[in-house]
C-alpha positions as CSV (number, residue, x, y, z in Angstrom):
1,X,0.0,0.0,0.0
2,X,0.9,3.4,-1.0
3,X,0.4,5.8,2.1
4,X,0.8,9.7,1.3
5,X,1.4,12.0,4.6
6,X,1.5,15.8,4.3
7,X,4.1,17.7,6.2
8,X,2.0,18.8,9.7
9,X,4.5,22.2,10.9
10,X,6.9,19.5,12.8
11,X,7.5,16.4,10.9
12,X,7.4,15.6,7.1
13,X,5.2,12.3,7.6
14,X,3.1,14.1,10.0
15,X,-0.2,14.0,9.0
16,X,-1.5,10.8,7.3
17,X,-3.8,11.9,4.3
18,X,-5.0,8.7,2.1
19,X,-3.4,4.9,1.3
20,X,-4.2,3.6,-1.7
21,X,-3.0,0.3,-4.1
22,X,-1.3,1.9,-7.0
23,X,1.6,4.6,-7.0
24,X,-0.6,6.6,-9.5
25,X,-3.4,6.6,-7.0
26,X,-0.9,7.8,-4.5
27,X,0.6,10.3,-6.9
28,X,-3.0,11.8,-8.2
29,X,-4.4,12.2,-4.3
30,X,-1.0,13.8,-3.5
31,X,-1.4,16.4,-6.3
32,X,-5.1,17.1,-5.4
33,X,-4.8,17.6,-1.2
34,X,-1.1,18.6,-1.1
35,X,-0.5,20.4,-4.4
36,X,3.4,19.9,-4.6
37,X,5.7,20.9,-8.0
38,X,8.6,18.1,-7.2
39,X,8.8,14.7,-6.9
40,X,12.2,12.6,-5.6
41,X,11.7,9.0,-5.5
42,X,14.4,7.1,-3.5
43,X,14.4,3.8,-2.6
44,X,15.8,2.6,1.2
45,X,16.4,-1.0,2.5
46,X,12.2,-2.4,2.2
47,X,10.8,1.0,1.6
48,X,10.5,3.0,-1.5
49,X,9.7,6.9,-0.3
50,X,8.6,9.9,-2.6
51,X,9.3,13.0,-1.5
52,X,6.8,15.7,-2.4
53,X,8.5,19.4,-2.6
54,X,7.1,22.9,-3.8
55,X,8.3,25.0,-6.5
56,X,10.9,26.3,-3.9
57,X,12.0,22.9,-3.2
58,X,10.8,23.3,0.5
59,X,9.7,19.4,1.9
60,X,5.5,19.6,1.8
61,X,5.3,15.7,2.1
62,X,6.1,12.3,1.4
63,X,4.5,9.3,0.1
64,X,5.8,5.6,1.4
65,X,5.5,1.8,0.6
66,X,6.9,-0.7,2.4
67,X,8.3,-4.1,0.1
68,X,9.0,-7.3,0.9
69,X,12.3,-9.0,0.6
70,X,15.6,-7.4,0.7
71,X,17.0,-4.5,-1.5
């Protein structure tokens, strides 16, 4: 599951806004409640992480899935 947080003032995965199946899904509901310009994906150990910036490349949110297995 794709889960999107929006940053809440004190922590960039601070306020949980949606979960859905596909990274599309994921992508779309960022765009429409967040409203971010940039998008890093980065992969770490089981967890790939997409990192949601604005146009001034200040953090406004992240979007997370968890794998299986290892890298």
């Amino acid at each position: 599951m794709w889960k999107v947080f929006k940053y809440n003032g004190e922590y960039i995965q601070g306020t949980f806004i949606s979960k859905h199946s596909s990274e599309n899904a994921a992508l779309k509901a960022a765009k429409k409640s967040i409203g971010h310009t940039h998008t890093e994906k980065k992969k770490v150990n089981n967890e790939i992480r997409i990192w949601l910036d604005s146009i001034e490349h200040t953090p406004m949110g992240v979007i997370i899935k968890n794998t299986r297995g290892s890298n």
